[in-house]
N, C-alpha and C positions, 0 to 999 in steps of 0.2 A: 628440501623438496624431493619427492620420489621423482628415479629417473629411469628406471629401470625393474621390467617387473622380478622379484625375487622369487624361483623355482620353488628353496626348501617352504616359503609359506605357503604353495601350492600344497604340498607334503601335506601340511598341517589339515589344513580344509578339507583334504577327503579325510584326514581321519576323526574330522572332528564332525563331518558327516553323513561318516557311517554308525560311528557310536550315537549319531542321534537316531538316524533310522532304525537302527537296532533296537535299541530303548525300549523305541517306540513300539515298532511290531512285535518284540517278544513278552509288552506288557498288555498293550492294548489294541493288538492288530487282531489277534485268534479269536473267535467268538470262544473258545470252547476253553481259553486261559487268560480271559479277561481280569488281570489284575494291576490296576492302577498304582499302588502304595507300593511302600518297600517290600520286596523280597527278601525271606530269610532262608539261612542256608548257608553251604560252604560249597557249592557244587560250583562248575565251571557257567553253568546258566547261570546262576546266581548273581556273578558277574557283568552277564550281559545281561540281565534283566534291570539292573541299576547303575549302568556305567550311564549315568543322566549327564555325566561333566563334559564333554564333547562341545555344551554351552558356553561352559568357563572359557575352554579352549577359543571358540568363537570370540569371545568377548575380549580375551589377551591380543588375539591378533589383533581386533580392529580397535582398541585402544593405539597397540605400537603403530599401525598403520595412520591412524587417522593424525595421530601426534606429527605421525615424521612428513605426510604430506600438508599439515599447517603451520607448526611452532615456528618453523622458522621466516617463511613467508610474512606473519601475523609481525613475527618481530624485527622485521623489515620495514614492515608499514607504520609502524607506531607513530614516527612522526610526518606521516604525510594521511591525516582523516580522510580524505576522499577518496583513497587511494586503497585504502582498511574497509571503508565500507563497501568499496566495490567487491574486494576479496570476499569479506566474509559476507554479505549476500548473494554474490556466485558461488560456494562454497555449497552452502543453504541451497540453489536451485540444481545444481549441480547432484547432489545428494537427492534432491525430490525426484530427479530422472534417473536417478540410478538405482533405488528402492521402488517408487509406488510403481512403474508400471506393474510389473512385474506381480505384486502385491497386490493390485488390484484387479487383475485380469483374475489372480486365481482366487479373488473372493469373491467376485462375479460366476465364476464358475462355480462355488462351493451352494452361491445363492441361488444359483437356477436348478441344481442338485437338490438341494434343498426344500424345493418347489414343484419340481416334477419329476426325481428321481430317487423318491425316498418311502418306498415301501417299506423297507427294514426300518425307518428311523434311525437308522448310525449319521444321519446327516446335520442331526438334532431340528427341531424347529424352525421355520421361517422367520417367526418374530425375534429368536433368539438370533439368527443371523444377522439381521437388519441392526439388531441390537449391537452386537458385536461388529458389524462394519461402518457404524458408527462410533464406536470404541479405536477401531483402528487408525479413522481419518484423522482424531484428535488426538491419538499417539497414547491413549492411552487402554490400550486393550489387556495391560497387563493387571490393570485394576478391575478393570471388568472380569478377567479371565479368574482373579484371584476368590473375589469376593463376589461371585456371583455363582457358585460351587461349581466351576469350571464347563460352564455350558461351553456351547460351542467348540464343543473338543476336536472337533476336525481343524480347525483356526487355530489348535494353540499354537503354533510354530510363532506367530505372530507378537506371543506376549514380551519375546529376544529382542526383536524389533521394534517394540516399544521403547524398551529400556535403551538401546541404543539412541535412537531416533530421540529421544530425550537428553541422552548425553549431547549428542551431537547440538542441542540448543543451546547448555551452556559452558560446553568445552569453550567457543571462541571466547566466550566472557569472559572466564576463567584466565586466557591465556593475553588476552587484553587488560583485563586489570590487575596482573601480578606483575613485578618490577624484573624478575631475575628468576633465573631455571634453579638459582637454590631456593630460594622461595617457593616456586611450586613442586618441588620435591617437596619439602616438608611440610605442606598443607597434602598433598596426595597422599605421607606417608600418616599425618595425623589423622584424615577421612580412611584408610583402611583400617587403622587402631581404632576407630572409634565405630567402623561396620563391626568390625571382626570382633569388641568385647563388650559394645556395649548393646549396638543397635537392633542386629540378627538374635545376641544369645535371649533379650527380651522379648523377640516378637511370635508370634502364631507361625504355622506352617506355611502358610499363605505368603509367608515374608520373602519363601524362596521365589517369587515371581516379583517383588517389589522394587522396582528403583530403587530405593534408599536402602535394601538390605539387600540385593544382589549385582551391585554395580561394581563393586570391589574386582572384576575382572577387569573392566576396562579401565581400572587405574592402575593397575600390575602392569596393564600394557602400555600406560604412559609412561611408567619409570620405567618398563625396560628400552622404552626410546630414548628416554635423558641418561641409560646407560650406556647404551649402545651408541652416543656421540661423543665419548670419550676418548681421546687420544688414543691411552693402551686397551680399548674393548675388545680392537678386531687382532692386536698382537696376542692376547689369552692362546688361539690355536693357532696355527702350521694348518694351510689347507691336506682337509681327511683324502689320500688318494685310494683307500681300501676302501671300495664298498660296500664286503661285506662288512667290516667293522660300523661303519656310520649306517646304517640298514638297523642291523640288532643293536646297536645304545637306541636308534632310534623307537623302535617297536619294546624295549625294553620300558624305555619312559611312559610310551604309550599306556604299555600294561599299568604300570605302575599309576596313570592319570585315570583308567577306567576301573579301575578293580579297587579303589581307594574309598568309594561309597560302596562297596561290598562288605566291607567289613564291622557294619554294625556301629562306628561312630554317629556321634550325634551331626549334623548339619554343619553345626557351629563350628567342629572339626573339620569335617570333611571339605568344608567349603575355601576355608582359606588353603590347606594343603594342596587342592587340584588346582584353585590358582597359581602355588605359587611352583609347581609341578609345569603348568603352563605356561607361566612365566620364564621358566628353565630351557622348556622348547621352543617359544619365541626368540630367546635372546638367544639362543645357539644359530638359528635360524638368522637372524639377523647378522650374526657374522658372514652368512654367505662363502664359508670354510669346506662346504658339503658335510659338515658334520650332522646334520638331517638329512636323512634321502632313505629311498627303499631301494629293495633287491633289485636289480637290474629288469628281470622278467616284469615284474609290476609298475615299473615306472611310465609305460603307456594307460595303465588301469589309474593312478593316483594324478596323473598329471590331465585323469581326463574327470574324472571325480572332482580334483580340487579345481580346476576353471569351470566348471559346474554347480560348483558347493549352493551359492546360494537358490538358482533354481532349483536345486533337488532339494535341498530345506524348505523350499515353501508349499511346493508341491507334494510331495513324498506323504501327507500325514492324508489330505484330500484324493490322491490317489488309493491309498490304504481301506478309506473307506467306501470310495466307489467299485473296489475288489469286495468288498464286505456285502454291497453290497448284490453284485454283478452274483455272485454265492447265492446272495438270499431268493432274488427269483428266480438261479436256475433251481434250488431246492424244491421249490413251491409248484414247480410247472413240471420238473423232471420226478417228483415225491422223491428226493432222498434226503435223509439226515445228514447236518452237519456236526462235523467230527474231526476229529484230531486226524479219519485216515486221508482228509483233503488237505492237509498241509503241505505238501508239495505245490499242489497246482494253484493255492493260495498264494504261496511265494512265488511262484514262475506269475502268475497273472499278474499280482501287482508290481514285480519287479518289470516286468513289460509296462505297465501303464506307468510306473514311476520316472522310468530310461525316456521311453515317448512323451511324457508332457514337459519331462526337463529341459529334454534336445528343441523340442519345437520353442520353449520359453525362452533358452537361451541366444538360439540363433534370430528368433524373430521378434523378439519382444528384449530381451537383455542388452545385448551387444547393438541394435539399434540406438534402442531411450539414449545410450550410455554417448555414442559419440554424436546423436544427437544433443543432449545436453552438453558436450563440449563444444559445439559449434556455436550453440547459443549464449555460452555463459562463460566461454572463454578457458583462461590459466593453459595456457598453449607450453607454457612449461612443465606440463605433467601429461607425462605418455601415456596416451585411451586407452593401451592394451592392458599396462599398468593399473588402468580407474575400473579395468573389465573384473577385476582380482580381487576388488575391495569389497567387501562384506556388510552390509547394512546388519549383521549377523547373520548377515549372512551366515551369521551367525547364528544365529540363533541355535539354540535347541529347545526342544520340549515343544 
């Protein structure tokens, strides 16, 4: 069981979302460089126009996370049932208060935008909202988002959350009817060989948003939980006492996780390598050695990013667009043209409404649900500030 919250996975979450914010607004925030699809090129934009993996990153954490605050709980309980189902239904309601509010508040916001705030149309349709927050409630908005030529593009942040929120259904299953942690090592490792060659390199583009072909993150993150409870795991390092040395391996990887789908691989490549790139920075991080950390200067900026991660992932893309369109009426009402020379004040505006509706999300709607749901659902042996860290994917990206 988790006891204690771990800083360097702090680390990780702001940078796993900034590279989604980023993505995002340098593909599809700018009216004036609206480009969805891969970017080609060798430029340093290039890079951040498709550093899209910040989701893998997402997804590794809260694989390792969610493993290391059940597996062994679960297999504690095995032989007392009433005792198992109370866990793994707390578990379940626990997780509903730590995801939907949050979640919900801002697709009620996106729907009344939607409704009365959308001259521009960046809001997409009402029906298509309703559509999509119904796709949500059933977890399954990654199918909607897929196959439905990705309406509701303000939402997608949501299609991460999916996919998670559906692991999270039958991880406990998984972890109840297997006998032995080498058993589910090699069913984890046989479900990544059979994502990584056979499942993803047959499917459509669409597959990148699929459960069953982009889940291979959160099971990188369970084996590097079943590594990291290995006798010699945490003997590998000597805790790092140079910072700047664990700072640069650190942003070193980074680069190497973001700039990985720059270079023109197919998916089928690119996807397993950023996992297992994320994998590299989970399980480092998991030793709690400081061999993850940033520059001293920045560690009030990333320590305040990553306890934030998940509201600025859900917010950030609904923010984006009501900058999009805040633009579009003063254009209409001021006559001026929009243009590449408003990209400043497009960055400062929505960087202001992204900060503002994260900060309000988290203090009054995040960290409430959060130990409200611990009150009510119990596991008093796992620290709130600890469950404040944990990622619904919060992960997510895209």
């Amino acid at each position: 069981m988790m006891s204690k919250r771990n800083l360097e996975l702090d680390k990780l979450r702001a940078f796993a979302v900034v590279m989604t914010i980023v993505v995002h607004a340098v593909r599809v925030f700018f009216p004036w460089s609206f480009h969805p699809d891969y970017v080609h090129g060798s430029s340093v934009m290039n890079i951040w126009a498709n550093s899209w993996t910040g989701v893998d990153l997402f997804f590794v954490i809260s694989g390792f996370i969610i493993s290391k605050m059940i597996v062994e709980k679960i297999d504690e309980l095995k032989n007392s049932p009433q005792g198992l189902a109370y866990f793994v239904k707390n578990f379940f309601l626990r997780r509903i208060y730590r995801i939907y509010p949050v979640a919900w508040i801002v697709f009620m916001f996106v729907l009344i935008c939607a409704a009365f705030f959308n001259q521009s149309g960046q809001f997409g349709t009402f029906q298509n909202t309703i559509e999509a927050g119904i796709s949500i409630f059933t977890y399954t908005f990654n199918y909607y988002f897929a196959y439905g030529s990705y309406k509701a593009l303000t939402l997608s942040p949501y299609w991460s959350l999916a996919v998670e929120e559906q692991f999270y259904l039958i991880f406990p299953l998984f972890l109840i009817f297997t006998t032995s942690n080498r058993q589910r090592v090699l069913i984890l490792l046989a479900a990544i060989l059979m994502i990584t060659f056979f499942i993803r390199p047959f499917s459509k583009f669409e597959s990148l948003f699929l459960t069953q072909s982009r889940c291979d993150g959160l099971l990188y993150g369970c084996l590097v939980y079943y590594l990291s409870i290995q006798a010699w795991f945490k003997q590998l390092f000597s805790r790092v006492e140079n910072n700047v040395f664990s700072s640069t391996l650190t942003l070193l990887l980074v680069l190497v996780l973001s700039s990985v789908t720059a270079l023109g691989f197919s998916n089928n490549i690119v996807i397993p390598l950023a996992c297992l790139v994320a994998s590299v920075l989970v399980g480092l991080s998991a030793m709690e050695k400081n061999v993850i950390s940033v520059y001293t200067t920045l560690n009030p900026i990333s320590d305040y990013l990553g306890s934030r991660s998940y509201s600025l992932y859900i917010i950030h893309f609904p923010m984006m667009t009501c900058t999009q369109e805040i633009m579009y009426r003063a254009s209409q009402y001021y006559h001026f043209k929009i243009s590449s020379d408003l990209t400043v004040a497009y960055i400062l505006l929505a960087s202001m409404l992204t900060i503002l509706g994260a900060e309000i999300l988290y203090r009054y709607v995040e960290v409430p649900f959060i130990k409200k749901g611990r009150i009510l659902f119990g596991a008093s042996n796992v620290n709130v500030k600890q469950d404040e860290k944990i990622l619904g994917l919060q992960g997510s990206f895209n």
